[in-house]
C-alpha positions as CSV (number, residue, x, y, z in Angstrom):
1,X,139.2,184.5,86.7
2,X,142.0,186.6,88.6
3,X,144.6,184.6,90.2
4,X,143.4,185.0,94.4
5,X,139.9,183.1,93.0
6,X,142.1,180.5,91.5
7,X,143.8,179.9,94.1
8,X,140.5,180.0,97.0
9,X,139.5,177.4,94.5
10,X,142.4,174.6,94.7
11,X,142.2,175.6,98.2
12,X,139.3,174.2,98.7
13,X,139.5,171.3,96.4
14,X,143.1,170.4,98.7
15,X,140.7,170.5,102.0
16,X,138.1,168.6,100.4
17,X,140.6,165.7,99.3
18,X,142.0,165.5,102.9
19,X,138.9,165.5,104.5
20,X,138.1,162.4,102.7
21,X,138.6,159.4,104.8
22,X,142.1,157.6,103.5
23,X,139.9,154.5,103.7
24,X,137.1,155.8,100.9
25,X,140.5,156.2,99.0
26,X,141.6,152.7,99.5
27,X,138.1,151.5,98.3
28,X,139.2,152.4,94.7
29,X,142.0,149.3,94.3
30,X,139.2,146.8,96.5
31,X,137.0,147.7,93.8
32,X,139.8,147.1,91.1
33,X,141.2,144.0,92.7
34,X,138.0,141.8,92.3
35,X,139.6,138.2,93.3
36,X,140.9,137.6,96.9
37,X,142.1,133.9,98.4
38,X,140.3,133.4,101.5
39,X,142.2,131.0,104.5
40,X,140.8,129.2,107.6
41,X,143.2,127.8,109.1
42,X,143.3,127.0,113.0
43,X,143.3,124.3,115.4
44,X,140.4,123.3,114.4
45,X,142.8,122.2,111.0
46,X,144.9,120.1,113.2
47,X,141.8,117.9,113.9
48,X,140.7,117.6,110.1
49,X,136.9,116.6,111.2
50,X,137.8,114.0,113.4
51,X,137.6,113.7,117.1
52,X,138.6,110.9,119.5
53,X,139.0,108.9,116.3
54,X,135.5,109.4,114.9
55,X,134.1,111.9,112.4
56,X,132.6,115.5,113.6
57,X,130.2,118.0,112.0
58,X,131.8,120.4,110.3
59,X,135.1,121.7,110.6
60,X,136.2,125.2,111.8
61,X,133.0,124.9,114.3
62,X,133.4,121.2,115.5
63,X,134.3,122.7,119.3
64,X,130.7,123.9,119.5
65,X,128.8,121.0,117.5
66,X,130.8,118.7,119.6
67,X,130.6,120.9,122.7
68,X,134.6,119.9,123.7
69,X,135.5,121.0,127.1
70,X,138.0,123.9,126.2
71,X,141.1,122.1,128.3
72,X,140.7,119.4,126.3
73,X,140.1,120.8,122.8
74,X,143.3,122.9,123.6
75,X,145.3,119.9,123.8
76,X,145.2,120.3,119.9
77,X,148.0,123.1,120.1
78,X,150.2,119.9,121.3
79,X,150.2,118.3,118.0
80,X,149.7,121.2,115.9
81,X,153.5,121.8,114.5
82,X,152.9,122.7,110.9
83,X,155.9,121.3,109.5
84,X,155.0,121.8,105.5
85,X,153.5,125.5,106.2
86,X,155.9,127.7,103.5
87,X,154.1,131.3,103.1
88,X,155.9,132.1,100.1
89,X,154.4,129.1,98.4
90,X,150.8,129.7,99.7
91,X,151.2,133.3,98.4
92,X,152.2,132.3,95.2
93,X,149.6,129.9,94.8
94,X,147.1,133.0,95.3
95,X,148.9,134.8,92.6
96,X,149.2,132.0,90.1
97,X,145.2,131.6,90.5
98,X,144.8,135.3,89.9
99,X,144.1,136.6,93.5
100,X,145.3,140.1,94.3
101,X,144.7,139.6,97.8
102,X,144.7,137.2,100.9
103,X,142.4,137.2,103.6
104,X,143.9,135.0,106.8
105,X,142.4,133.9,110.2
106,X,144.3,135.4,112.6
107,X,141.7,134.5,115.5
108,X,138.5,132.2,114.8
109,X,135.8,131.2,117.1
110,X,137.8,129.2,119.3
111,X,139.5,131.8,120.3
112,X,143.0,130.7,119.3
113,X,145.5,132.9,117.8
114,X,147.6,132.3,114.9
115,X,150.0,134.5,116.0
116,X,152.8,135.8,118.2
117,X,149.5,137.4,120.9
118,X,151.2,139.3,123.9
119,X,147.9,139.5,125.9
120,X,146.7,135.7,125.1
121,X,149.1,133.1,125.4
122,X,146.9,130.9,123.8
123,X,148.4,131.5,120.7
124,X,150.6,129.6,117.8
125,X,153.8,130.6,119.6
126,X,153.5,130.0,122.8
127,X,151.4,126.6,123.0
128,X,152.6,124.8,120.1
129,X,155.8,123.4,118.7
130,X,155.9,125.3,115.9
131,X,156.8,128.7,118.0
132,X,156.7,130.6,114.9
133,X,154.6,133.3,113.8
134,X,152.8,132.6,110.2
135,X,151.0,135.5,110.2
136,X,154.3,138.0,110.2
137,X,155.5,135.4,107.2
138,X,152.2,135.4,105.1
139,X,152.5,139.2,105.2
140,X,155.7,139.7,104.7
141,X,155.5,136.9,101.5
142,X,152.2,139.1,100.2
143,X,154.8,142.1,100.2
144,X,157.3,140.4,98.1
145,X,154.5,139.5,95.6
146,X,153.0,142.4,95.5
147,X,149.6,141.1,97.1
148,X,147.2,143.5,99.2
149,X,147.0,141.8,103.2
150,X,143.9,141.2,104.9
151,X,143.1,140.2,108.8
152,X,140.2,138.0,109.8
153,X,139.2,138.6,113.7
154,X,135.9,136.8,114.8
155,X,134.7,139.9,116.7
156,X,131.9,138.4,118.8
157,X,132.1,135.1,119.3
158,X,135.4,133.2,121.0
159,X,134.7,130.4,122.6
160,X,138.1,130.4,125.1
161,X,137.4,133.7,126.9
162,X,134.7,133.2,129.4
163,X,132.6,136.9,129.3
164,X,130.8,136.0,125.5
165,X,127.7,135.4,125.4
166,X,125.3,135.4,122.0
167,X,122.2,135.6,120.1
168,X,122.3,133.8,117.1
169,X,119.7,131.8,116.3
170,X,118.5,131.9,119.8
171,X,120.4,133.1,122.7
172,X,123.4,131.7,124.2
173,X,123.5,129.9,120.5
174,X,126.8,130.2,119.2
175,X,128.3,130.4,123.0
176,X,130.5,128.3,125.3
177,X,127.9,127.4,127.2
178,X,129.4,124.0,128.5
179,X,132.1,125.1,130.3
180,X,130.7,128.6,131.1
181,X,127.1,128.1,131.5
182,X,126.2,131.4,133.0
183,X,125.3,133.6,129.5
184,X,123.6,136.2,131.7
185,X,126.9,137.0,134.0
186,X,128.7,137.3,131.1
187,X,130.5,140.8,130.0
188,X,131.3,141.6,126.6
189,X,132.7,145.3,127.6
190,X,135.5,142.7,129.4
191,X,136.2,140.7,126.8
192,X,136.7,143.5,124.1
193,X,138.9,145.3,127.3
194,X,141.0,142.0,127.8
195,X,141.2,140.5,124.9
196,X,139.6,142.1,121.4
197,X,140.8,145.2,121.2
198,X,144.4,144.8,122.6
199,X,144.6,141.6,119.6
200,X,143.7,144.3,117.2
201,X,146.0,146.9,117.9
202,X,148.9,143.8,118.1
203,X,147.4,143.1,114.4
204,X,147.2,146.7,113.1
205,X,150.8,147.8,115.0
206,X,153.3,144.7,115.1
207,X,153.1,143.6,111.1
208,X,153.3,147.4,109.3
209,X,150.7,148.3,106.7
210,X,147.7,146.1,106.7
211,X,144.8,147.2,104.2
212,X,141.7,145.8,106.1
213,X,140.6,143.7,108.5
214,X,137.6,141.3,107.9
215,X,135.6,140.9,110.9
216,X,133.3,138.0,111.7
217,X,130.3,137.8,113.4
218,X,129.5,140.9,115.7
219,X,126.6,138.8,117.7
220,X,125.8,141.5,121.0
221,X,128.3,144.1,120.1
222,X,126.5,147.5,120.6
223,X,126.5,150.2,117.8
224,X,129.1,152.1,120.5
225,X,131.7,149.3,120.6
226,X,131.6,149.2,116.7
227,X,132.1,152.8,116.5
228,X,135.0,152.7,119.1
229,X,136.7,150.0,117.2
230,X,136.6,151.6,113.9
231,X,137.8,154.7,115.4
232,X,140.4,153.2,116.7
233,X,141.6,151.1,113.5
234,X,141.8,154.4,111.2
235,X,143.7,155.6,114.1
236,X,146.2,152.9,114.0
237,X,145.6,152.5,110.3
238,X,144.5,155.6,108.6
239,X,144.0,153.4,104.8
240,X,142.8,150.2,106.6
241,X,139.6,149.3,105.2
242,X,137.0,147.2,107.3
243,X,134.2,145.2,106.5
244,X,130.6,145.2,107.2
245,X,131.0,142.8,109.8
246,X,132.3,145.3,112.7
247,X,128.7,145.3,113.0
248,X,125.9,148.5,113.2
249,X,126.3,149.5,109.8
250,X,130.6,150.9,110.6
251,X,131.8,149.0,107.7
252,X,133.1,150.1,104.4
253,X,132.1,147.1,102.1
254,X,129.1,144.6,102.7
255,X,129.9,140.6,102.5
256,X,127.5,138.0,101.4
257,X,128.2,134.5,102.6
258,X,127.9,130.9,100.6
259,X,125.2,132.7,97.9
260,X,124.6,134.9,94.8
261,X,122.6,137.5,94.1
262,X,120.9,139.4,91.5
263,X,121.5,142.8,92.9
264,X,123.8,145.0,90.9
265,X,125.7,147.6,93.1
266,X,128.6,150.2,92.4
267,X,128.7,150.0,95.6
268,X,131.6,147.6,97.1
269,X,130.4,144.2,97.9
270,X,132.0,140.7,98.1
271,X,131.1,137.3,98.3
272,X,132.9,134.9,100.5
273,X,133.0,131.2,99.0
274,X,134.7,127.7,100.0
275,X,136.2,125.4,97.4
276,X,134.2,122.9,99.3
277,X,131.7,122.3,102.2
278,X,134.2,123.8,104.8
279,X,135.6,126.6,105.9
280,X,138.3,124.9,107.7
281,X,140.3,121.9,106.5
282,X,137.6,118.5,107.1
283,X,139.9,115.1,105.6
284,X,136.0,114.0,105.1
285,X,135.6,116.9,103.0
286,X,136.1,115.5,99.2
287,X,132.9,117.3,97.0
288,X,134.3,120.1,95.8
289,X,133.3,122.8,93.2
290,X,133.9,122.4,89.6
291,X,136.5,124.8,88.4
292,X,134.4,126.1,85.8
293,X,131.3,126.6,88.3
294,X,133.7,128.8,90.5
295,X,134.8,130.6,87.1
296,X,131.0,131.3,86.9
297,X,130.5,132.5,90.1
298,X,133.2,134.6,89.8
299,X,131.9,136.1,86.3
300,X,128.6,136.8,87.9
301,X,130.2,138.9,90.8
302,X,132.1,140.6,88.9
303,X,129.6,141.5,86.6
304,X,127.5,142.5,89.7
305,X,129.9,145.0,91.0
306,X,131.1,142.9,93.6
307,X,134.1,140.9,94.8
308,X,134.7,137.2,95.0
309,X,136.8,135.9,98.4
310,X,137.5,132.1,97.3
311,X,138.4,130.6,100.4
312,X,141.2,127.5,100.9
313,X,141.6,125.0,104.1
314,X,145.3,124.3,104.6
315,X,145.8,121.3,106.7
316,X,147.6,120.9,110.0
317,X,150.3,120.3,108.4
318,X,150.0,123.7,106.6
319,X,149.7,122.5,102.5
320,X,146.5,122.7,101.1
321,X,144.5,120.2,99.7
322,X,145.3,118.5,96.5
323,X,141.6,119.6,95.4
324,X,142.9,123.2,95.7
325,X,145.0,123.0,92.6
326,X,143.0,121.9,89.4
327,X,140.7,124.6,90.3
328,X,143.6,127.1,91.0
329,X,145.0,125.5,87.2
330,X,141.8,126.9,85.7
331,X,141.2,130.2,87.4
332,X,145.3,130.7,86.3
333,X,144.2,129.8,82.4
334,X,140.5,132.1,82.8
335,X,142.8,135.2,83.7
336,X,145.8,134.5,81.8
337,X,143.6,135.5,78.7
338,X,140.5,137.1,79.9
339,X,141.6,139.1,82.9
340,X,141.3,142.2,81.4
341,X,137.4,141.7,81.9
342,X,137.6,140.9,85.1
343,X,140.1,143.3,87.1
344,X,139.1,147.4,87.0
345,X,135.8,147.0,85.4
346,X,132.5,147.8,86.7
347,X,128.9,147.1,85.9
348,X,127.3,147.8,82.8
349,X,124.1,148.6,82.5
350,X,122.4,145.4,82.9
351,X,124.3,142.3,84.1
352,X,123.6,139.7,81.8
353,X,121.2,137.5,79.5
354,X,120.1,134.4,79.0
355,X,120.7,133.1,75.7
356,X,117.4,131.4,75.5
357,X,115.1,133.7,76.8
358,X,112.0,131.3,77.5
359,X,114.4,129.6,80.0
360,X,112.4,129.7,83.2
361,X,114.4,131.6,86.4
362,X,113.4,129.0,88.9
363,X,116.0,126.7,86.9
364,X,119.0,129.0,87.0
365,X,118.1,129.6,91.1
366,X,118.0,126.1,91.3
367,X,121.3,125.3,89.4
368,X,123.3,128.2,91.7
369,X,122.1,126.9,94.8
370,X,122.7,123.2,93.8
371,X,126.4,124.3,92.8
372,X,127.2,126.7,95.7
373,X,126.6,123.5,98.5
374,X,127.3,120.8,96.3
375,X,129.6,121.4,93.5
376,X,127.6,119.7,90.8
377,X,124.6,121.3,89.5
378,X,122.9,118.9,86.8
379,X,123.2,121.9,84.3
380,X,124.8,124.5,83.1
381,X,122.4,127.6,82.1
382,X,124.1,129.1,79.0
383,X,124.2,132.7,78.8
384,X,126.6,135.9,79.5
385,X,127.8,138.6,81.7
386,X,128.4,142.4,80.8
387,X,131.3,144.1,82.6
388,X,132.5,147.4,81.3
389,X,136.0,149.8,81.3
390,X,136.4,152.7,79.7
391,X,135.0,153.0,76.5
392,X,134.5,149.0,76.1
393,X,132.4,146.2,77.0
394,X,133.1,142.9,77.9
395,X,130.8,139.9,77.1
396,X,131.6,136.8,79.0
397,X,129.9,133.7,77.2
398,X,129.4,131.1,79.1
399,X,128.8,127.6,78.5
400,X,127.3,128.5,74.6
401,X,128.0,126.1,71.9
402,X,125.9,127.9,69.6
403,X,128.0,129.1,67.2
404,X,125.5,131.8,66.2
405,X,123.5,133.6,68.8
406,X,122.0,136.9,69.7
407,X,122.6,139.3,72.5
408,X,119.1,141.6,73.2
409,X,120.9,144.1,75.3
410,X,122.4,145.5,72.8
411,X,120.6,148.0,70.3
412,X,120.8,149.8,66.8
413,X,121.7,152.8,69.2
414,X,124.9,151.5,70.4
415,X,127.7,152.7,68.5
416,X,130.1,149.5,67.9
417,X,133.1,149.6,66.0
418,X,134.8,146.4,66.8
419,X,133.9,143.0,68.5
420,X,136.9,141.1,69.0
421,X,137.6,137.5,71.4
422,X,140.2,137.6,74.0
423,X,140.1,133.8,74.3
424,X,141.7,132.6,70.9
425,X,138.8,132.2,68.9
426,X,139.9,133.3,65.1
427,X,137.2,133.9,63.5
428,X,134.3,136.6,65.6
429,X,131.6,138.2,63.3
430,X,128.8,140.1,64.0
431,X,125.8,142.3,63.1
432,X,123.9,145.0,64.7
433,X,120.3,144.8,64.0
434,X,117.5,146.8,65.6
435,X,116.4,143.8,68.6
436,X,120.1,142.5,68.8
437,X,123.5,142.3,68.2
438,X,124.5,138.9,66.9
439,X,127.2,136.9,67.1
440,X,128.9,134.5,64.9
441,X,131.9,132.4,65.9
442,X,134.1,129.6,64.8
443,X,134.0,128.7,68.9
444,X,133.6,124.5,68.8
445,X,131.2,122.6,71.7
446,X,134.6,121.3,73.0
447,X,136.1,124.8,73.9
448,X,136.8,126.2,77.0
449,X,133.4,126.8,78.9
450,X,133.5,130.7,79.2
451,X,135.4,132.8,76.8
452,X,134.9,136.7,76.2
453,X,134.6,139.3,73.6
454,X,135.4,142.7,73.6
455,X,133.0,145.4,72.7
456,X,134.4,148.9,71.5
């Protein structure tokens, strides 16, 4: 090959790279990353689930269930002075439970922002007593620790500009509808003028480098609006990723809420999941998940191809709940030993297997649904999910006592050198036979619920 042809050729490789979209570049660490801290935190977190001194539905959406006249739900910003807010710790906390990135509210349906707004001043700084800016601190703390940033925007609803209106579950169904009754004189095209997108080019401008921003609920934006929005982000932001919930199908990676799913993609997905009932902080809020039933849900993710967004509710005094650490304790101990199974992998070729494999499928559906809204499923299905690097497999086992049992996806054709544990256990031996490859351990019914072996 003479040297011009050579040269045509990296020629058009270097235009082909630069023509990719930075963000499709930036998709390769979201895929490697795997584990993310989600945080609502708002007004909403000074009032805890308690209004006028009784208890309200929910917490980050009480305003609506309680349908509070706006000028008096924003006499919350009065009180709100988070005294015990220290980013630094928070981030830490996210590291120590093996997160590799924070997703914060920066404006939720009530239409407050929590930070330092120039075109709103209902905002953190202006109309409270804290008059600092915990957005530019969180970042600035996810910097020091090495921690990718995220920016949560609720896109299509806000409940303090008067020109929303909605469609979900019927029209006008999310909206302020008490104190701005009139859903049909309503303009959206205002509200994203006015408000929206000058909030996210304050977000994507005034804190440096931010590497995506998770919108929520797009309601009655138009496929155009989407479009101009995204436009204007990799504008701002060439490496910014965005998720699905821009709306009209301008996202880069889907989100599934509060559920699991057994769908394998390669392509990027996440779940988004609460420690508890809540999104944001509820002091009536005390059932939440088991650590090891959030170490399975992350397993099953993972092993799915997808992401895990584990969310927190910091109170109004900014620390977050004392519930919030066991679980961060065990997610800390899970990756200490078997992160290498977790972060960079991708699918194999099939998921996972039931150990028993008579066990009926309604069971397992029933036990995730029990444990995703309640925290306490009645069992624990034993069984185990593939993920795969490289040249190696990972088999997380989870909640097997057997000490002997047999994995079906595997076959005589597989080529296995070594199976080794990366949880401790001394003593792994196994056998490839023509339905199976089984396993024999020294692992004891009192160990910890999921350990993993490697596969080479």
């Amino acid at each position: 090959m003479n040297k011009l042809a050579i040269s045509i050729i990296f020629l058009i490789a270097s235009i082909y790279a630069s023509a990719q979209p930075a963000c499709q570049r930036s998709l390769q660490w979201f895929a490697d990353n795997k584990f993310g801290m989600f945080i609502h935190w708002g007004l909403y977190s000074e009032a805890g689930g308690e209004w006028n001194g009784k208890k309200t539905r929910g917490g980050e959406h009480f305003m609506l269930y309680e349908r509070i006249p706006l000028k008096e739900y924003a006499k919350l910003a009065e009180e709100f002075n988070p005294v015990e807010f220290n980013a630094e710790q928070w981030v830490r906390t996210a590291k120590e439970g093996g997160m590799k990135y924070i997703v914060i509210t920066t404006k939720h349906h009530e239409g407050f922002a929590m930070y330092d707004s120039q075109c709103s001043d209902y905002n953190i700084v202006d109309a409270t007593p804290f008059k600092r800016d915990p957005i530019k601190e969180i970042v600035d703390a996810c910097r020091k620790e090495n921690l990718k940033i995220g920016f949560y925007y609720s896109l299509g609803r806000d409940w303090e500009d008067p020109d929303v209106p909605t469609n979900w579950p019927q029209k006008g169904g999310r909206s302020n509808t008490w104190d701005y009754p009139d859903e049909d004189g309503k303009s959206l095209p205002a509200y994203l003028k006015r408000k929206a997108i000058p909030q996210i080019k304050e977000l994507l401008t005034n804190y440096g480098k931010i590497d995506f921003m998770w919108f929520d609920t797009p309601e009655l934006v138009t496929k155009e609006q989407s479009k101009t929005i995204r436009e204007l982000i990799y504008k701002l932001q060439p490496e910014c990723l965005i998720n699905d919930r821009i709306g009209n199908g301008e996202g880069d990676f889907k989100t599934v809420e509060q559920k699991l799913t057994d769908n394998t993609s390669h392509e990027p997905w996440e779940v988004n999941l609460t420690m508890g009932r809540n999104w944001g902080y509820n002091r009536y809020d005390t059932l939440y998940k088991k650590p090891d039933m959030i170490i399975r849900y992350l397993t099953d993710v993972v092993s799915k191809g997808g992401n895990m967004l584990l969310n927190v509710a910091p109170n109004g005094k900014g620390a977050f709940p004392i519930q919030t650490f066991p679980i961060i304790k065990e997610l800390h101990a899970l990756m200490q030993t078997n992160g290498e199974a977790i972060y960079g992998t991708r699918p194999w070729r099939i998921y996972g297997e039931k150990i028993d494999p008579n066990q009926p499928d309604e069971e397992i559906k029933a036990e995730f649904d029990d444990a995703v809204f309640n925290g306490f499923p009645q069992q624990r299905t034993p069984d185990v999910r593939y993920t795969s690097k490289g040249n190696k497999v990972y088999i997380i086992v989870r909640h097997v006592q057997d000490k002997v049992f047999k994995l079906r996806a595997f076959t005589k054709l597989d080529k296995i050198n070594t199976v080794k544990s990366l949880s401790g256990i001394q003593n792994v031996n196994w056998e490839l036979v023509k339905d199976g490859l089984i396993i024999h351990t020294d692992n004891s019914a009192d160990s910890y619920p999921i350990y993993v072996l490697e596969v080479s």
